[in-house]
C-alpha positions as CSV (number, residue, x, y, z in Angstrom):
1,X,19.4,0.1,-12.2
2,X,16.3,1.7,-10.3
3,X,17.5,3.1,-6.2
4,X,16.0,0.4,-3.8
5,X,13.8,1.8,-1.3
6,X,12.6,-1.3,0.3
7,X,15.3,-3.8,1.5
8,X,14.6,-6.9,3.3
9,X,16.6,-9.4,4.9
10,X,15.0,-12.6,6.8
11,X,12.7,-10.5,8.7
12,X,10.8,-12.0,11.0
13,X,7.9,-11.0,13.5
14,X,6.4,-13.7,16.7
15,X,4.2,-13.6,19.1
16,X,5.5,-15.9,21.8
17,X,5.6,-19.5,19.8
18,X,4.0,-17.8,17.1
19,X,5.6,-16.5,13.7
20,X,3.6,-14.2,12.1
21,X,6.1,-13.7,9.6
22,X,9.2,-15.9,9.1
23,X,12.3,-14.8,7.3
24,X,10.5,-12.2,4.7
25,X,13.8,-11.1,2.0
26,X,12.5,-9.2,-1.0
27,X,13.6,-5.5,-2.5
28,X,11.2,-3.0,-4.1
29,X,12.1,-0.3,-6.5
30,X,11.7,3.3,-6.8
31,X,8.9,3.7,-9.0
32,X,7.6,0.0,-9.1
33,X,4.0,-1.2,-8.2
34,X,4.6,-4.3,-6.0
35,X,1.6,-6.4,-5.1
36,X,1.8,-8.1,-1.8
37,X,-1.1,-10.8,-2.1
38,X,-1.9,-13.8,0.6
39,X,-4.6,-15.2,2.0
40,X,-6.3,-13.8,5.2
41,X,-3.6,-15.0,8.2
42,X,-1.3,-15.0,5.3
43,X,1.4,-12.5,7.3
44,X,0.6,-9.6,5.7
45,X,-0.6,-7.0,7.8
46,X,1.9,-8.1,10.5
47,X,4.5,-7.1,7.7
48,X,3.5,-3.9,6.7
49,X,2.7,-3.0,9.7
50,X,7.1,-3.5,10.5
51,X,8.1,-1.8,7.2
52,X,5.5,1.0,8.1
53,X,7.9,1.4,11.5
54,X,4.8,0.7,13.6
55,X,5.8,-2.9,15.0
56,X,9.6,-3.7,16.2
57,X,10.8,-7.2,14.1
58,X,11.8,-10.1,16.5
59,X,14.6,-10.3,14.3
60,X,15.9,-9.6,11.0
61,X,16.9,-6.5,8.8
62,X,15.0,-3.8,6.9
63,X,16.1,-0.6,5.3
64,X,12.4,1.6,4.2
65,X,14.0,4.7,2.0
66,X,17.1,4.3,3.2
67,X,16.3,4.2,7.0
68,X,16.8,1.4,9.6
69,X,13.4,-0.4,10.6
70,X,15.1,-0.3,13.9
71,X,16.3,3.0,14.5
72,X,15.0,5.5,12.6
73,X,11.1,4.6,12.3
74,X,10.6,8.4,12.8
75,X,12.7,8.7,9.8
76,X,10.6,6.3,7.9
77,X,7.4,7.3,9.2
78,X,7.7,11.1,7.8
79,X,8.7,9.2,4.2
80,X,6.0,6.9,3.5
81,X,2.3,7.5,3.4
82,X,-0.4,5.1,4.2
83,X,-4.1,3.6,3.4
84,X,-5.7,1.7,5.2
85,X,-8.6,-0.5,3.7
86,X,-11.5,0.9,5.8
87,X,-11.7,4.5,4.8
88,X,-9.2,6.5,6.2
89,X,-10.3,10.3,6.7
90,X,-12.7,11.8,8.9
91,X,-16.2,12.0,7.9
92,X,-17.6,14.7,9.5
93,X,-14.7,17.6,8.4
94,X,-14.8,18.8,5.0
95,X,-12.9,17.7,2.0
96,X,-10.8,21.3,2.2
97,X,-10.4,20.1,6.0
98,X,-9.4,17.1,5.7
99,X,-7.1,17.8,2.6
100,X,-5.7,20.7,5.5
101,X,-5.5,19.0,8.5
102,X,-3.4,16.0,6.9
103,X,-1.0,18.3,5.2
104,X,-0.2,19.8,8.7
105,X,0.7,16.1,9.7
106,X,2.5,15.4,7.7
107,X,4.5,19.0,8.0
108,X,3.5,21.0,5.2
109,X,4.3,24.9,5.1
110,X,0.7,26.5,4.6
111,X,1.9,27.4,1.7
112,X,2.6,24.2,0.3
113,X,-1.0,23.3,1.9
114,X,-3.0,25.7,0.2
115,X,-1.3,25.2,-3.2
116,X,-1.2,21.4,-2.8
117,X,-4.9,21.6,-1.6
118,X,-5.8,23.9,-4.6
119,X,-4.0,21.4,-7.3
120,X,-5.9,17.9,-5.7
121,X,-9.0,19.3,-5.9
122,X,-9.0,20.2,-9.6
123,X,-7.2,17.0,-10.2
124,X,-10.2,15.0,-8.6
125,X,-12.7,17.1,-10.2
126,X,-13.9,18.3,-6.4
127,X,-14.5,22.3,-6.6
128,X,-18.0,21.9,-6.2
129,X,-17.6,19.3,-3.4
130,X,-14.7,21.1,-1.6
131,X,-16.8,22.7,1.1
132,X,-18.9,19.2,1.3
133,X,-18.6,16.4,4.7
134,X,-16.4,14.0,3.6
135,X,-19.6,11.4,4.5
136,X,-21.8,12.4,2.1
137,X,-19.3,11.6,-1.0
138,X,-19.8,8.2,-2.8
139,X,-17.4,5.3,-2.1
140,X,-15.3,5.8,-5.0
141,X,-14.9,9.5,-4.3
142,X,-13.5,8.6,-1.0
143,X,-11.0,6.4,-2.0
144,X,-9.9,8.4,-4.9
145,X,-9.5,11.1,-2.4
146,X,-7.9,9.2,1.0
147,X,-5.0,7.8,-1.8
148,X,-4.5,11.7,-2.8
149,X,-4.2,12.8,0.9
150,X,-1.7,9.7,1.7
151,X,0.7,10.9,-1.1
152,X,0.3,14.7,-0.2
153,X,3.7,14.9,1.1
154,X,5.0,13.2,-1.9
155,X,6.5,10.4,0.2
156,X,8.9,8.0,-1.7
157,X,6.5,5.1,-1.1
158,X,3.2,4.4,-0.1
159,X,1.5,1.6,1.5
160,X,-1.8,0.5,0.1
161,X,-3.8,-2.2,2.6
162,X,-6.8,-3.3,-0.1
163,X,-7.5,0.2,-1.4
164,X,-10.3,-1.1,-3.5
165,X,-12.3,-3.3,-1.1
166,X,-16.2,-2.5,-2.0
167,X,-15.7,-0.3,-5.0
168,X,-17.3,-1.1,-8.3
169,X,-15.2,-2.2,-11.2
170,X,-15.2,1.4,-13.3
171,X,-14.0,3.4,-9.9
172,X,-11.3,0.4,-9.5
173,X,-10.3,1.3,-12.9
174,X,-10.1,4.8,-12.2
175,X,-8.2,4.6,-8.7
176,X,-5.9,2.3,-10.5
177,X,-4.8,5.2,-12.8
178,X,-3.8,7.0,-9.8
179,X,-1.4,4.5,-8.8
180,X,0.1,4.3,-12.5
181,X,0.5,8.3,-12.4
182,X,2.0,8.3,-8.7
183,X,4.4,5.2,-10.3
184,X,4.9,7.6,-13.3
185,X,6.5,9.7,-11.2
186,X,8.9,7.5,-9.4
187,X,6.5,6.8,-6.2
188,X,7.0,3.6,-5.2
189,X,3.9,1.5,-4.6
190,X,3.5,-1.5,-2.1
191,X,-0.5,-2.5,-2.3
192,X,-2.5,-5.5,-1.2
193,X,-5.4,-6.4,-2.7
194,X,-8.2,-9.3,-2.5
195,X,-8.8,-9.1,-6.1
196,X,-6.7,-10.5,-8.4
197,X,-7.5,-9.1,-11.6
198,X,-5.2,-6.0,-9.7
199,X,-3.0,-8.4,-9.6
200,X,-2.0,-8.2,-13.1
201,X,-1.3,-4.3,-12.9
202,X,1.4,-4.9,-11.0
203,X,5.0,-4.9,-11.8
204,X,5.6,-7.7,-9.4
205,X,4.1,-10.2,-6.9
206,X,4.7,-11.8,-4.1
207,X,2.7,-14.5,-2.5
208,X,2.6,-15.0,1.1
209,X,1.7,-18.2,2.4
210,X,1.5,-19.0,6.2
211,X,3.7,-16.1,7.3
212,X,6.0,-16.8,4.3
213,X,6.8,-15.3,1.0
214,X,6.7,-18.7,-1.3
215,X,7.1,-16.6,-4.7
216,X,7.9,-13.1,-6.1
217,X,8.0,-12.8,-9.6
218,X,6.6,-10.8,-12.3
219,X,2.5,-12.0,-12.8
220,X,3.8,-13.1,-16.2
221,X,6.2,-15.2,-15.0
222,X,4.2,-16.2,-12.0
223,X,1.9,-17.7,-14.6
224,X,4.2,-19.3,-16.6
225,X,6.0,-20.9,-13.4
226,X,2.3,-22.8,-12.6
227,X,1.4,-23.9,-15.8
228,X,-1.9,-21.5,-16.0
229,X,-3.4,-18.5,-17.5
230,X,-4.8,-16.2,-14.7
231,X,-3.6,-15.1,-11.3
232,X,-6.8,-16.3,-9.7
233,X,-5.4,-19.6,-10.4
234,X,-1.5,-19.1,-9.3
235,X,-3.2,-18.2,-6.0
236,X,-5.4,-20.9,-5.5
237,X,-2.4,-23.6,-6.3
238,X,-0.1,-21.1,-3.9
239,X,-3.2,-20.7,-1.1
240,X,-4.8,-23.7,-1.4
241,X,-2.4,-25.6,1.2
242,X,-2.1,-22.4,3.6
243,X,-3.2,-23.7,7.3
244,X,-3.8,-20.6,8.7
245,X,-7.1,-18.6,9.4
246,X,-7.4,-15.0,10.2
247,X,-4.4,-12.9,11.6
């Protein structure tokens, strides 16, 4: 049996008369690739942004790498790494700079900087853009790189907020075999994504529908549980009834 790192128990976030998220239980394994899909007002954000340490629950339980969502968000914060799905390094440093300035962030030994620095950039294929502005790499090259920074540290999970929004379909390919390598190497992975062919590279999914989670289940399973053949249509027949707009 694979260590938990994520542990949920009825957690719930509101906003005056207003629940964001109502009663969220799931568990995630080390390792696993867990999708976290819902339409826009679906809850979402509002959850990550509790098992990220950066919103208090109204209520509820969480454990995030074996720290309390309550008191130890310090804790969790210095475990987990993060992307956001507008691009999430500065522009006008230097790929070297930036690769620098989040290692010290995140509390790396220079050493540790300059070897880790050293190792991402061949990984990525960069040498000849190390010295470059961030802002003048393509798209794809951004990403690639703002998911290498956010797992610098070698957190025990990271938190992926639509990683691929606007990338064509090769670089999606490409950033997905990041994910599987991080996986590879017991990383846990918690990513949201619009498109649901990314879906089916996840281990497991969980559909949030009006700040609740109405199904987590392998996408194999999640298929065979709605009678159909893709996970475009599991999330229509999940979505399709969802009354809220934008959260």
């Amino acid at each position: 049996m694979k260590d938990i790192v994520i542990k949920t128990d009825k957690l719930t976030k509101k906003f005056g008369d207003f629940i964001a998220a109502n009663e969220i239980t799931f568990e995630v394994y080390a390792g696993e690739i867990f999708g976290f899909l819902g339409a826009n007002g679906a809850g979402k954000t509002t959850a990550i942004k509790m098992l990220c340490g950066l919103s208090i629950p109204s209520s509820g339980s969480a454990t995030i790498a074996g720290f309390d969502i309550y008191k130890q968000t310090e804790e969790i914060k210095k475990n987990i790494g993060y992307m956001s799905q507008k691009f999430s390094l500065y522009e006008d440093l230097t790929v070297i700079e930036n690769i620098n300035f989040f290692g010290g962030i995140y509390g790396l030994s220079d050493k540790e900087i300059k070897y880790k620095s050293s190792q991402l950039i061949d990984q990525l294929g960069l040498s000849n853009e190390s010295k470059k502005l961030v802002g003048s790499l393509p798209l794809g090259w951004k990403q690639k790189l703002a998911f290498s920074v956010a797992i610098l540290h070698d957190p025990k999970i990271v938190f992926l907020d639509e990683p691929t929004g606007g990338v064509d379909p090769v670089t999606r390919r490409q950033f997905w075999d990041l994910i599987y390598e991080a996986a590879d190497r017991g990383m846990s992975i918690f990513v949201t994504t619009h498109y649901m062919d990314e879906a089916e590279y996840c281990n497991r999914i969980s559909m949030m529908v009006d700040g609740e989670m109405k199904a987590c289940d392998t996408p194999a399973n999640l298929k065979k549980q709605f009678g159909v053949g893709t996970m475009d249509e599991v999330f229509y027949e999940m979505a399709r009834g969802a009354a809220r707009g934008e959260n």
